[in-house]
C-alpha positions as CSV (number, residue, x, y, z in Angstrom):
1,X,0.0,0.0,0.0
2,X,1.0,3.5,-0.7
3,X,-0.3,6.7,0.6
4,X,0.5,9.8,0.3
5,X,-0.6,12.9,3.3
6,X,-3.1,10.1,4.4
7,X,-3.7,10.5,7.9
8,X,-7.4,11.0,7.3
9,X,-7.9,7.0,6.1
10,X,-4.9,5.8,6.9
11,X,-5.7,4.4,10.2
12,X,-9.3,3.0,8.6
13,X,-7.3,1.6,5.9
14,X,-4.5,-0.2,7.6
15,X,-6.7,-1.6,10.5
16,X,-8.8,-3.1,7.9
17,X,-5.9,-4.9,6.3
18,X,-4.7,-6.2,9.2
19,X,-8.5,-7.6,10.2
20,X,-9.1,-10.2,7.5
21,X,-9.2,-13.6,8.2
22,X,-6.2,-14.5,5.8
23,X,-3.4,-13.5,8.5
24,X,-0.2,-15.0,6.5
25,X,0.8,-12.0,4.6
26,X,3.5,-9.1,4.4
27,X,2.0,-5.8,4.6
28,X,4.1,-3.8,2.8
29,X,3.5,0.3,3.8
30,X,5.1,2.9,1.5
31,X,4.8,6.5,3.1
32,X,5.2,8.4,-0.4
33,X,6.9,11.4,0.8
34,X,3.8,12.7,3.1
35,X,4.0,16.5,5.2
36,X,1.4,15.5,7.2
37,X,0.8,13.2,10.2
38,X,1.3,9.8,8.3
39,X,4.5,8.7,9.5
40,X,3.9,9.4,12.7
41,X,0.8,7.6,12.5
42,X,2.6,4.7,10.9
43,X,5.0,4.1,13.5
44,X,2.4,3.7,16.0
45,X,2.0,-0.1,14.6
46,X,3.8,-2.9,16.0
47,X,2.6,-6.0,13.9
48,X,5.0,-8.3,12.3
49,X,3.5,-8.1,9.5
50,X,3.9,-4.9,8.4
51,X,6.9,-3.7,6.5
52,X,7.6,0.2,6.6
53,X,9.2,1.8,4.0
54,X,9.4,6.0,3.1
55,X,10.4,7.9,-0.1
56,X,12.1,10.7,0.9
57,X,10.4,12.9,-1.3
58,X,6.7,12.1,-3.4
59,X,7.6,10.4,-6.2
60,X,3.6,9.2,-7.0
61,X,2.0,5.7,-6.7
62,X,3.5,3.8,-9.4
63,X,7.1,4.8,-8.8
64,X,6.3,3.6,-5.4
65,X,4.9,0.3,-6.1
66,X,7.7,-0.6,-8.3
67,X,9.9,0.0,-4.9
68,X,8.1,-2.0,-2.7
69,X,8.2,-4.8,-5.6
70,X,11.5,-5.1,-5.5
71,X,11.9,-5.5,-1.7
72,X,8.8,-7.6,-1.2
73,X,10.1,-11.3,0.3
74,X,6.6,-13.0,-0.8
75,X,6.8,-15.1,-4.1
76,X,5.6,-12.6,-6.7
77,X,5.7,-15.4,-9.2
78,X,3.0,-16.9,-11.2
79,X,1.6,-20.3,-9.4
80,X,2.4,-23.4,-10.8
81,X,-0.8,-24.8,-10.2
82,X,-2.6,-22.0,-12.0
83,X,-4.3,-23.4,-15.6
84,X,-3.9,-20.2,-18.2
């Protein structure tokens, strides 16, 4: 997930992740450059499963996504068992 000077939803948004039934995930959380409250907000979680990471400056939602592809840990690859 990405955001950007979220602190309106961000809370909402993460607590609703974290909620689901599936629990065996990593929660990837890019703060995208944000002036407002959002990191602060952000580091008020302490669940394993989350993974923090911050652009220094905004550099918009796909640019972000591409980061947080490269250091995801889960396989990203397609399944085997899939049929096409």
């Amino acid at each position: 997930m990405a955001v950007y000077n979220g602190e309106r939803y961000l809370c909402d948004a993460v607590e609703s992740i974290l909620a689901q039934d599936f629990s065996d995930f990593e929660f990837l959380i890019i703060d995208d450059g944000s002036t407002d409250s959002t990191a602060e907000l952000l580091d008020t979680y302490c669940d394993p499963r989350i993974r923090l990471m911050s652009n220094e400056s905004n550099i918009g939602l796909a640019f972000s996504f591409n980061g947080g592809l490269k250091v995801a840990r889960g396989n990203l690859g397609a399944d085997p068992n899939l049929r096409k």
